[in-house]
N, C-alpha and C positions, 0 to 999 in steps of 0.2 A: 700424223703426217699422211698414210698412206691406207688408207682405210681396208687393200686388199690383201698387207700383209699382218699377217694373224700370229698370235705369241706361240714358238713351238717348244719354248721349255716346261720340263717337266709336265708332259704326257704319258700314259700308257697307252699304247703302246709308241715310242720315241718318235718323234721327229724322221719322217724317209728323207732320202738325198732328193725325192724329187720337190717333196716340200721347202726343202731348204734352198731347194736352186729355183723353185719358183717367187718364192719369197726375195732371194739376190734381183731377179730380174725387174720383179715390181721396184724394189729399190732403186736400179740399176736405172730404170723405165723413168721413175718420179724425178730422178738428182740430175737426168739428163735432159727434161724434158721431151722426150722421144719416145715414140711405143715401138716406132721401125725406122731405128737411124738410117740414113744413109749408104748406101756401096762404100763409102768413103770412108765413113764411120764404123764399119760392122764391125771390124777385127778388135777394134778398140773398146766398142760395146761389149762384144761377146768376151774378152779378155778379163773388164770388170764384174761381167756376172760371175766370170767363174773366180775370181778372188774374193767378192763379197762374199759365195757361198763359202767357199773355203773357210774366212777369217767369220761369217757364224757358225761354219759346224764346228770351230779347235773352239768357241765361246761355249757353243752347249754342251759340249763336251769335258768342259772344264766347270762349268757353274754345278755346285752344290748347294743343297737344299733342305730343309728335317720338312716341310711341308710336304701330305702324301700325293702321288701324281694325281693330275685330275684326270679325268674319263671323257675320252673322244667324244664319244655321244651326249651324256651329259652336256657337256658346254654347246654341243651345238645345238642341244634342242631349249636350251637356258638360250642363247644368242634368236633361235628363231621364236622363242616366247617374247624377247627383248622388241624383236621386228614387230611382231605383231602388234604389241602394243605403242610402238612410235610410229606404226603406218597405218594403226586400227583396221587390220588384216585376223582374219583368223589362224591361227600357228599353225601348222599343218607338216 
C-alpha cells in the first residue's frame, strides 16, 4: 500500500512512539487522500492519527513471536543494498 510505512515489529531496540505515530500518519495520509487536510478537516485528521497509533501500539504490543529481533541497522543497510541494486546506484 504505502511504501513509507515500514514494519516496526519485532525490533531491537522496539518500535518509539514516534515511529509508531509516524507510521499512523502516513496511514492516516494514504486512506484520506490528504498530506494537509483541510481547517475543516484537521481535528478529524488529527483525531485518527492518534487512534491509529493507539490501536498499533496495543497490536505490537500484543503480538508474539520465537523469531529473534532483527537489528535496526542490519535491515537498513540490507534495504539500501536492496535500492542500489533496483536503481543501479552504489549502496552507500
Amino acid at each position: 500500500m504505502c511504501r513509507n510505512i515500514r514494519q516496526l515489529h519485532n525490533f531491537e531496540p522496539p518500535a518509539t512512539t514516534s515511529e509508531v505515530e509516524a507510521a499512523a500518519l502516513q496511514y492516516v495520509r494514504k486512506v484520506s487522500g490528504s498530506t494537509k487536510p483541510s481547517q475543516a478537516n484537521q481535528a478529524a485528521f488529527d483525531e485518527a492519527v492518534r487512534e491509529v497509533a493507539a490501536a498499533t501500539q496495543r497490536l505490537l504490543d500484543a503480538l508474539v513471536t520465537s523469531a529473534p529481533p532483527k537489528d535496526r541497522e542490519v535491515e537498513a543497510a540490507k534495504a539500501r543494498a536492496r535500492s542500489a541494486e533496483r536503481y543501479g546506484r552504489a549502496a552507500g
